[in-house]
C-alpha positions as CSV (number, residue, x, y, z in Angstrom):
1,X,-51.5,142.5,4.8
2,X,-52.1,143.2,1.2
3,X,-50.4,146.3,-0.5
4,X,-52.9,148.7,-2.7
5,X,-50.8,149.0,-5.7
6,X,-52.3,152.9,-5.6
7,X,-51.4,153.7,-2.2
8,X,-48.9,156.4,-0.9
9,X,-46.3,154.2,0.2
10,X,-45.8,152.8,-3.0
11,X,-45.9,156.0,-5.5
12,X,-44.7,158.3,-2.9
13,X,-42.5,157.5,-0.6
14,X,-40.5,154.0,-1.5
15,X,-39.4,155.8,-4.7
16,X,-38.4,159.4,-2.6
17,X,-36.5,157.3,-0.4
18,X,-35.1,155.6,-3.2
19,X,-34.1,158.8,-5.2
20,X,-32.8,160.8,-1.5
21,X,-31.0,157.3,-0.7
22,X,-28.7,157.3,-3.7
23,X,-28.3,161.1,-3.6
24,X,-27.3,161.5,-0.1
25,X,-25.4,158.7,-0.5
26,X,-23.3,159.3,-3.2
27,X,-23.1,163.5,-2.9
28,X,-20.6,162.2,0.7
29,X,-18.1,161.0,-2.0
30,X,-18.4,163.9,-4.5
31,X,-14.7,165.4,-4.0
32,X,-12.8,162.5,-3.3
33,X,-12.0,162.0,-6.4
34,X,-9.4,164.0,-8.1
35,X,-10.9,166.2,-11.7
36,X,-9.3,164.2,-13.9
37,X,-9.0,162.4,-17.9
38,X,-12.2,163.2,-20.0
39,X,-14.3,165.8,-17.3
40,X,-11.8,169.1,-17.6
41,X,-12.3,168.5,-21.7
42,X,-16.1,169.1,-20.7
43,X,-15.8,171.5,-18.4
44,X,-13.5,173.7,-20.5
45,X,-15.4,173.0,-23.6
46,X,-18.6,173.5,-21.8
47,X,-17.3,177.7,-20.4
48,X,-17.4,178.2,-24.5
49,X,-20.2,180.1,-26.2
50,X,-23.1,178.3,-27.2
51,X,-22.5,178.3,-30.7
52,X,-19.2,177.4,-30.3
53,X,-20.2,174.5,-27.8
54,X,-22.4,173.4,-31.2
55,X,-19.2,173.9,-33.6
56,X,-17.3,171.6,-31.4
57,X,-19.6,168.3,-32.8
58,X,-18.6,168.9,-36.4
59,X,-14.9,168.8,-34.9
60,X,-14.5,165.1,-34.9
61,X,-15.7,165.5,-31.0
62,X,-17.5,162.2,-30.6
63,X,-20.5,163.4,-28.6
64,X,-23.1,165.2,-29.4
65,X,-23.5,168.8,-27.4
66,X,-26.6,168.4,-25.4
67,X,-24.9,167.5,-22.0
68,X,-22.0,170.1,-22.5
69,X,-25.0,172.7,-23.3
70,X,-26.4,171.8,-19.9
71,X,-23.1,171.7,-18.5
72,X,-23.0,175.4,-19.6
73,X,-26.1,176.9,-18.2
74,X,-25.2,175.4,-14.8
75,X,-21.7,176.7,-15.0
76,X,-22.9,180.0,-15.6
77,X,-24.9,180.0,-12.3
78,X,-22.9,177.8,-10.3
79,X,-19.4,177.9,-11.1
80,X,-16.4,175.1,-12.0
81,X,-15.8,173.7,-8.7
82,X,-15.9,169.8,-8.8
83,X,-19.0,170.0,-6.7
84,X,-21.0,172.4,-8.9
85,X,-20.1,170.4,-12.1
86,X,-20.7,166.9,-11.1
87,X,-23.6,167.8,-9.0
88,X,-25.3,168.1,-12.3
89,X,-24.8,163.8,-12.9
90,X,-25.6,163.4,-10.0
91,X,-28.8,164.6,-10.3
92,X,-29.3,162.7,-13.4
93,X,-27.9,159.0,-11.7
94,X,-30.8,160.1,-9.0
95,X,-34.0,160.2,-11.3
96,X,-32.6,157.4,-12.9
97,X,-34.4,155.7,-10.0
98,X,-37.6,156.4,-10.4
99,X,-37.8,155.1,-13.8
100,X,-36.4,151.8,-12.7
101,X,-38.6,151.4,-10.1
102,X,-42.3,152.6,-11.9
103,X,-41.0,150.6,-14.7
104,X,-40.8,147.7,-12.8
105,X,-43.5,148.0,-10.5
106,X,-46.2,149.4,-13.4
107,X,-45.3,146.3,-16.2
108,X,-43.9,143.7,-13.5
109,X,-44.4,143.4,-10.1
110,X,-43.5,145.9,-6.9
111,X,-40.3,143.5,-6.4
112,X,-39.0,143.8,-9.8
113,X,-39.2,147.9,-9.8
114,X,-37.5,147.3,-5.8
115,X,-34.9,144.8,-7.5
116,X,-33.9,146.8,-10.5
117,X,-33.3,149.8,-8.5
118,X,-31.2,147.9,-5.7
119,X,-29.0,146.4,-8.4
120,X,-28.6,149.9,-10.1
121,X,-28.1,151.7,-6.6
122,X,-25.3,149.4,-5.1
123,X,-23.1,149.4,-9.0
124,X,-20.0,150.1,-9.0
125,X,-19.7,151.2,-12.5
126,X,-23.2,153.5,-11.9
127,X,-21.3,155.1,-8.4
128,X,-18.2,156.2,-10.3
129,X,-19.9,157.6,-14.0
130,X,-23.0,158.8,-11.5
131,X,-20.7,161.2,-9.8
132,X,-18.4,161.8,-13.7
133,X,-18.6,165.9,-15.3
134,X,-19.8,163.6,-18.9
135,X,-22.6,162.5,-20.8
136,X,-22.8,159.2,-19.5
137,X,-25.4,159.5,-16.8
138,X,-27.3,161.3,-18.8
139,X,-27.4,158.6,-21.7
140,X,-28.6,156.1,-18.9
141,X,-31.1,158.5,-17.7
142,X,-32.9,158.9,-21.0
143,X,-32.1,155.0,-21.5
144,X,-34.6,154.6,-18.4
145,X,-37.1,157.4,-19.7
146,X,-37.0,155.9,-23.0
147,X,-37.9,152.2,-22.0
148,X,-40.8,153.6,-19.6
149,X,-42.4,155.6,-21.8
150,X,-42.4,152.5,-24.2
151,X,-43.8,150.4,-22.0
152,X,-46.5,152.9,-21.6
153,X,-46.9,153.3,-25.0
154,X,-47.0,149.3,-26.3
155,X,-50.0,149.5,-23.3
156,X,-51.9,152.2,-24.5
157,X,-51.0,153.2,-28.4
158,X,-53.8,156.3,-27.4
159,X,-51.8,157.7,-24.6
160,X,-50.6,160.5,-25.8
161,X,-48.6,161.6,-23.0
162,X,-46.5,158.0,-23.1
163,X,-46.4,159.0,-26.9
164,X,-44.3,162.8,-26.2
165,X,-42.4,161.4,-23.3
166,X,-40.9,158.5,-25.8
167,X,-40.0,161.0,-28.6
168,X,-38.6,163.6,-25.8
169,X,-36.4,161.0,-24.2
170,X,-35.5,159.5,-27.7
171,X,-34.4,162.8,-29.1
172,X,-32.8,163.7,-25.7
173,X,-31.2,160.4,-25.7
174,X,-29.5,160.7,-29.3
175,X,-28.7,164.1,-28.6
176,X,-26.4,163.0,-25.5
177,X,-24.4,160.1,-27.5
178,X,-24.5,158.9,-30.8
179,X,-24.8,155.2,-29.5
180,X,-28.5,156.3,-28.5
181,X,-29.3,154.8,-31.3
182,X,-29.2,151.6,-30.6
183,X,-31.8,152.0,-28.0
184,X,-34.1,153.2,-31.1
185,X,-33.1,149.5,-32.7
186,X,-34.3,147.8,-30.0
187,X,-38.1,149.6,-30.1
188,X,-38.4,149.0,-33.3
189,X,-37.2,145.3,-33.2
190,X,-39.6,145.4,-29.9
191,X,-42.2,146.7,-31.7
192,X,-42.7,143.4,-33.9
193,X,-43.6,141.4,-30.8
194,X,-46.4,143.5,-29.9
195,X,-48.0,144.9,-32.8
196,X,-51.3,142.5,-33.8
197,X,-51.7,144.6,-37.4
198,X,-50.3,147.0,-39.9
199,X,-52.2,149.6,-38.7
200,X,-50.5,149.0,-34.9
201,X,-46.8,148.7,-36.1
202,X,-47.5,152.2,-37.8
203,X,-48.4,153.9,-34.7
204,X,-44.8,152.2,-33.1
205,X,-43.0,153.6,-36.2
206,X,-44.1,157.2,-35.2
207,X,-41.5,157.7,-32.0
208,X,-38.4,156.5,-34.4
209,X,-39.2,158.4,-37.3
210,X,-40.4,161.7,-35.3
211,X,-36.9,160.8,-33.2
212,X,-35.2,160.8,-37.3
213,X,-36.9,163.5,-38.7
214,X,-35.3,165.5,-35.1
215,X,-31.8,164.1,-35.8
216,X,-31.5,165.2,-39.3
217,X,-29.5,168.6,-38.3
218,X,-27.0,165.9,-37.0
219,X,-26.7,163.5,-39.9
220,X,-23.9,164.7,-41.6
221,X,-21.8,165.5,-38.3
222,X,-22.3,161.7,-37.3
223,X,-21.5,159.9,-40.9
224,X,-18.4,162.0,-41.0
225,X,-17.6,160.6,-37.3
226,X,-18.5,157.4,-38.8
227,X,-16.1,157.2,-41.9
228,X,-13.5,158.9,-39.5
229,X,-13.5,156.1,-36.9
230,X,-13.6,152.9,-39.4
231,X,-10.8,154.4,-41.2
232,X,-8.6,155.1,-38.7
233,X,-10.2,153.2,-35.5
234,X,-10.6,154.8,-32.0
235,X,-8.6,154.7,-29.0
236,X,-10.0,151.3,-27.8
237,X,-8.6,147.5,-28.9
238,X,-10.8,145.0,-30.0
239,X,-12.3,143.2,-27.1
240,X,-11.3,139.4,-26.4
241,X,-14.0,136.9,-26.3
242,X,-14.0,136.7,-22.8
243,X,-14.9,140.1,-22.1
244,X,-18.7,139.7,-23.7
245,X,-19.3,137.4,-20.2
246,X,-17.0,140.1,-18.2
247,X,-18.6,143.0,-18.9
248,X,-21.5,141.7,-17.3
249,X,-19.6,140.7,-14.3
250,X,-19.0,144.5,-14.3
251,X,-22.6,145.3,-14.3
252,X,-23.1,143.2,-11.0
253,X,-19.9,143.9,-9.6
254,X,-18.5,140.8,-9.6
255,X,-19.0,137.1,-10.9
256,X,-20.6,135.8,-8.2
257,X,-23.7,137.9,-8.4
258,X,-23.7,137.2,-12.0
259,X,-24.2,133.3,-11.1
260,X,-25.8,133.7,-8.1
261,X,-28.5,135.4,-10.8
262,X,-27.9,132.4,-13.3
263,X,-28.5,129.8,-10.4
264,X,-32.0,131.4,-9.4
265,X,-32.7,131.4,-12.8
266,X,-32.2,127.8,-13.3
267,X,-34.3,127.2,-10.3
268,X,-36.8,129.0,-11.5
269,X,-37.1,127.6,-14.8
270,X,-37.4,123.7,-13.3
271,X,-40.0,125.6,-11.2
272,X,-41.9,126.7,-14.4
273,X,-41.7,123.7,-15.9
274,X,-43.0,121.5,-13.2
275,X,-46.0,124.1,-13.3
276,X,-46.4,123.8,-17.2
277,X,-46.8,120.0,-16.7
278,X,-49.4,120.5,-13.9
279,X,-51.4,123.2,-15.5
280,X,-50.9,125.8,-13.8
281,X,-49.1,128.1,-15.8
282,X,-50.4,131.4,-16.5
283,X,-48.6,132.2,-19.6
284,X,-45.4,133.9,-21.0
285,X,-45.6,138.1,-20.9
286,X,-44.2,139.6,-23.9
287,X,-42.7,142.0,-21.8
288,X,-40.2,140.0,-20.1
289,X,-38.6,139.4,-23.7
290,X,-38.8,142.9,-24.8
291,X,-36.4,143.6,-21.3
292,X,-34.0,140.7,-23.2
293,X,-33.8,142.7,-26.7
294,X,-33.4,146.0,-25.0
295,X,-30.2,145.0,-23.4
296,X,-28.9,141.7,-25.4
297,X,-29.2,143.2,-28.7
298,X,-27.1,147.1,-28.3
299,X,-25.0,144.9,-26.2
300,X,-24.2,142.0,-28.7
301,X,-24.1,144.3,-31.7
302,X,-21.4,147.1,-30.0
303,X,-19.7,143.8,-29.2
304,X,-19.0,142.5,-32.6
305,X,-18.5,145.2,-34.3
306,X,-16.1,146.4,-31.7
307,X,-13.7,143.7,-34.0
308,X,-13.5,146.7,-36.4
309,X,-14.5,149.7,-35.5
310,X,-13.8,149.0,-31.4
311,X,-16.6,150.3,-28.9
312,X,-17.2,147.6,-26.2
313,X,-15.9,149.6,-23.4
314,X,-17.9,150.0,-20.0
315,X,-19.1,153.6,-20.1
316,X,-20.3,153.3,-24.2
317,X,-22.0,150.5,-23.1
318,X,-23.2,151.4,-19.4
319,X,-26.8,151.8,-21.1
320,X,-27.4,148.5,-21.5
321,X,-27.3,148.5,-17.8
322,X,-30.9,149.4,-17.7
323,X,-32.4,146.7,-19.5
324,X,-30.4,144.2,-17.7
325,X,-31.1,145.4,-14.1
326,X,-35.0,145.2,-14.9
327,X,-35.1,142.0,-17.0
328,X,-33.1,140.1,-13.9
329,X,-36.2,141.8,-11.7
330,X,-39.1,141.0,-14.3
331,X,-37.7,137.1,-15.0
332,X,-37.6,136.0,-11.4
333,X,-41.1,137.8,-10.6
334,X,-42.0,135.8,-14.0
335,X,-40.6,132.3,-12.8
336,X,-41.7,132.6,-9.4
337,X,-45.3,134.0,-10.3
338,X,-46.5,131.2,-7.9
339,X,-44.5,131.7,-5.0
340,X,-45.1,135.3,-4.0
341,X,-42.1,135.1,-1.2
342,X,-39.4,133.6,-3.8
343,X,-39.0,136.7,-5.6
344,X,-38.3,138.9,-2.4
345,X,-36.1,136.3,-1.2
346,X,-34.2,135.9,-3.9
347,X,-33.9,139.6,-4.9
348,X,-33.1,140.5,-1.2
349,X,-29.7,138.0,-1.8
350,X,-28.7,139.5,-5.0
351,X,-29.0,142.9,-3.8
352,X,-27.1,142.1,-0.4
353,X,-24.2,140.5,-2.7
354,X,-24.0,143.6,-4.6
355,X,-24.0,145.8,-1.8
356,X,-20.6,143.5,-0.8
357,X,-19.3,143.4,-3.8
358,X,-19.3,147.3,-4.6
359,X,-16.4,149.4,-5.1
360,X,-16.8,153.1,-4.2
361,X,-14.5,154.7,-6.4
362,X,-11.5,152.5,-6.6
363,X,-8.0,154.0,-7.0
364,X,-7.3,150.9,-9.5
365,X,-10.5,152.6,-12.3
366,X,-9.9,156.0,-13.5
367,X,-7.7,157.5,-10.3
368,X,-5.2,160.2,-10.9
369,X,-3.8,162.4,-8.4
370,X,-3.8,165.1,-10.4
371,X,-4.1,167.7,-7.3
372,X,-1.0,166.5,-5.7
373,X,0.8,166.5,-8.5
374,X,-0.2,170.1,-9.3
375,X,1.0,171.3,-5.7
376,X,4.7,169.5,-6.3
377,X,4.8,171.2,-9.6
378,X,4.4,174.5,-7.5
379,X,6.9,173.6,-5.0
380,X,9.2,173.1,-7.9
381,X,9.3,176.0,-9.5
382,X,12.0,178.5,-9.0
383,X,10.7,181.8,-10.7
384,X,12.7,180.2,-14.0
385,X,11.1,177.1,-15.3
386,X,9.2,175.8,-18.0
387,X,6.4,173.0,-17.9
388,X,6.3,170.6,-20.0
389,X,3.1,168.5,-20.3
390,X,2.2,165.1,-21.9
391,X,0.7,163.7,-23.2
392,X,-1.6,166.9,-24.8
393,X,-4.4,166.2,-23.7
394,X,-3.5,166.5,-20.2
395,X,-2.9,170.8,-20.0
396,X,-6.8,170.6,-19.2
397,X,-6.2,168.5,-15.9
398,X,-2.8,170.3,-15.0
399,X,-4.4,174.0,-15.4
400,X,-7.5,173.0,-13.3
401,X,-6.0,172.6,-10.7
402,X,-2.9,175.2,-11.5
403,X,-4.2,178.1,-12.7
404,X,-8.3,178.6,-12.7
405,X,-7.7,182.0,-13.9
406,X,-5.9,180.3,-17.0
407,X,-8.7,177.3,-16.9
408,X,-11.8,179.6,-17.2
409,X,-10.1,181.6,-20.3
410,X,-11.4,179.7,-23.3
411,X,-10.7,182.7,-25.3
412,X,-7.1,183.1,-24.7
413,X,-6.4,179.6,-23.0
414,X,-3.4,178.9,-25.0
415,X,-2.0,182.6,-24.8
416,X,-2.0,182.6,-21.3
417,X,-0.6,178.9,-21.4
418,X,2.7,180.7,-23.6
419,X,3.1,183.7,-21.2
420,X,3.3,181.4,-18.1
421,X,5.9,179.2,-19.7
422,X,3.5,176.0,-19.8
423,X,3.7,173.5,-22.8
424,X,2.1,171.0,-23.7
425,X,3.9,168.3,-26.1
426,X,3.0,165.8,-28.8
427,X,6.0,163.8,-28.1
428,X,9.7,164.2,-28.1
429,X,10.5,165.8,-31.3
430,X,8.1,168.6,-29.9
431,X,9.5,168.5,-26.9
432,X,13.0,169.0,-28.0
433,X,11.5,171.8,-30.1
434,X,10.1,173.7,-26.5
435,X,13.6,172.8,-24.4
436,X,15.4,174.4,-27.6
437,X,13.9,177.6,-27.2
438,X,14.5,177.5,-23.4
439,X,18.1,176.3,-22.7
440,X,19.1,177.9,-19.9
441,X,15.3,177.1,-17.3
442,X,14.9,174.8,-14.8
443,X,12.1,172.3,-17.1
444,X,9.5,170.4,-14.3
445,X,8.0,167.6,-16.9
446,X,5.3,166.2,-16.0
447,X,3.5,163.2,-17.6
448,X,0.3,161.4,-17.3
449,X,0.7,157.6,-18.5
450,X,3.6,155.0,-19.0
451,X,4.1,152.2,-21.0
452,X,4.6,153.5,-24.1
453,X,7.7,154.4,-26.1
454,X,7.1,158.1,-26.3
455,X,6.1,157.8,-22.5
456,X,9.9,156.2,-21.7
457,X,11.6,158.4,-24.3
458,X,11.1,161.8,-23.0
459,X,12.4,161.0,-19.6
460,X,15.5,159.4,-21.0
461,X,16.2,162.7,-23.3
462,X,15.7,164.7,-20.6
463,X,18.0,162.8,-17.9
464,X,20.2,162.5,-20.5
465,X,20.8,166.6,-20.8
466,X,19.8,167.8,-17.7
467,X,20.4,167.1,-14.0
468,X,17.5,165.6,-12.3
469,X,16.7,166.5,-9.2
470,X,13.4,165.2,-8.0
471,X,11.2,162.6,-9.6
472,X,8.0,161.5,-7.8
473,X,4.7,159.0,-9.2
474,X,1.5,160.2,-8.0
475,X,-0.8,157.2,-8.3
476,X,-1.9,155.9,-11.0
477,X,-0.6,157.0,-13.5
478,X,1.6,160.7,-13.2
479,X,5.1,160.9,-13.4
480,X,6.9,164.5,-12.4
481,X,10.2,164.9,-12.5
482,X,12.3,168.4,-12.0
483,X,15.4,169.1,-13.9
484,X,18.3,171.5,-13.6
485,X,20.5,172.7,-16.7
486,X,23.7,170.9,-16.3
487,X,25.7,174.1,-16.2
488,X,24.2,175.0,-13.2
């Protein structure tokens, strides 16, 4: 039985049941993971005045404010508890969805939008940031907005309505991270394969220069960033060469979807061919290319230039997700236009294997027990202790979970930090600065990380002065220990 393309099963309910599936899903798993590394900068950031939320981007912060700004209208009506403020990706990570799915079944075939969204619904890397207090699900969102209203667009260069929804998600897009941009390169490169005149290419230039002309308040902030990080780099190391062919391993969860993908493809392509030489080929679409640039190109770019100024790490480049999930769909629908039962098939097994393959919020990526840590920090103290916190970035975490009165205190955050004896270091000189002013307190030190010299060195000045008496590791990556003067 033949399918109307128009009916309500296809427009209506597949995609609701897509969108509820991934939210209902996902929202079970909301609080098992700890508030920890980047989310309590953007949740503390995010309890901060609008304008101030606005200052922070000319601070060196690397993202632009429009997902902290959201952040901080939802805070204001639903609070800081981990699931008010990750509700809020989730969300995002569920529309996502639809996108994927009427972009693939508009410009492809109903299997493509089915397959895109199955690949995107069982990733590991799309669970974890999906359910992640930052911008990221956001920027993949507006990816998925951007590429659909494209599509829409390079059909119809009348449709007005494709034409706002393009500029909206492009300005949203480069408003949420600055490597939004790359998604503008790839329309315009995109745009050379479908426009038949001048007069066409004009009408393609309009989204990225209306998408320009909205940036410009931005300009400066962003070439400052820019001269800052290829001066004196960024956190990240340059990637090896392996890790251009890993990180797509990471898209599909693991290597054998990746050549379970590349074996269909093969197949598919001797299947092509044998229909080329019979006759029966009904010709390349355009489309399926413009799925390649939108994913190949940000990703091959952020890649290399990741030698110098390094980038190529899985949440900067999670974006390029979208383009790869629905060219894998589009392709096979495109090498197996003969054989309507192939692309099911075949789409059915990939999907399966990711399904195996996924990783619901592994305690080897991003896990810290920062809660339990936080409780034996209470049990420790003695009514005459200092904390001592490092590396600095961590007081965000530690109060959290310590101290939400502290926490939701922007204003006099660091105030309230000095009253209740809580420090947080940039190292050991620092430290021996705090522990100088303090001789005579039990000191609870608590640090986030390992591996480093300053990471080793404060723990050896400390057991070198003091009497330890409890040290304990809370997966995977915070020490505690609990020292006593010696004189006591």
């Amino acid at each position: 039985m033949k399918i109307d393309k128009n009916s309500k099963l296809l427009n209506v309910y597949i995609p609701l049941l897509l969108v509820l599936a991934g939210f209902l899903w996902k929202i079970f798993f909301i609080n098992q993971r700890d508030i920890c590394l980047d989310e309590p900068y953007s949740i503390f950031n995010a309890q901060k005045s609008i304008g101030e939320i606005i200052k922070i981007s000319t601070l060196n912060e690397p993202t632009p404010p429009l997902f902290m700004l959201l952040l901080h209208l939802w805070i204001k009506l639903f609070g800081i508890a981990p699931l008010s403020v990750r509700f809020l990706p989730l969300v995002f990570n569920s529309l996502t969805v639809l996108f994927l799915y009427f972009t693939g079944k508009r410009f492809f075939s109903f299997w493509t939008g089915l397959v895109a969204s199955g690949l995107f619904l069982f990733s590991t890397l799309h669970f974890f940031y999906g359910l992640e207090a930052r911008t990221y699900s956001l920027v993949v969102l507006e990816t998925s907005a951007s590429l659909y209203f494209y599509l829409r667009y390079a059909e119809n260069l009348k449709d007005r309505k494709a034409l706002a929804g393009l500029i909206i998600s492009n300005l949203t897009l480069i408003y949420s991270h600055d490597f939004g941009w790359f998604v503008i390169l790839s329309q315009i490169i995109s745009s050379f394969f479908y426009s038949k005149n001048l007069k066409n290419f004009r009408r393609f230039m309009i989204p990225p220069f209306a998408t320009a002309l909205g940036f410009i308040p931005m300009i400066p902030i962003i070439t400052h960033q820019f001269i800052v990080k290829s001066t004196r780099g960024t956190w990240l190391n340059p990637p090896k060469p392996y890790d251009y062919l890993y990180q797509l391993y990471y898209f599909l969860n693991h290597k054998m979807v990746f050549w379970i993908i590349i074996t269909a493809i093969g197949v598919g392509l001797i299947f092509t061919l044998i229909m080329v030489l019979r006759k029966k080929w009904k010709g390349f679409n355009i489309s399926v290319l413009v799925l390649l640039l939108w994913w190949i190109i940000p990703y091959s770019i952020m890649f290399f230039v990741s030698s110098k100024v390094p980038m190529f790490n899985s949440r900067y480049i999670l974006f390029n997700s979208i383009g790869l999930y629905l060219f894998i769909g589009a392709l096979l629908n495109f090498l197996f236009q003969k054989n309507k039962y192939v692309e099911p098939v075949i789409g059915l097994v990939v999907i399966i294997f990711m399904g195996y393959y996924i990783r619901i919020l592994p305690d080897t990526f991003g896990y810290r027990e920062v809660c339990k840590s936080v409780n034996f920090v209470k049990s420790a103290e003695n009514g005459n202790r200092i904390i001592i916190l490092y590396p600095f970035w961590s007081d965000y975490q530690f109060n959290y979970y310590y101290n939400t009165e502290i926490f939701s205190d922007p204003r006099n955050y660091y105030d309230l930090m000095k009253k209740n004896n809580i420090y947080r270091v940039w190292g050991l000189s620092h430290t021996r600065q705090v522990i100088a002013a303090y001789p005579n307190k039990r000191v609870i030190y608590m640090q986030d990380g390992f591996g480093k010299e300053q990471h080793t060195s404060i723990f050896r000045f400390l057991d070198s002065i003091y009497i330890k008496r409890d040290s304990v590791f809370f997966p995977q990556t915070i020490n505690v220990g609990v020292y006593d003067p010696k004189s006591q």
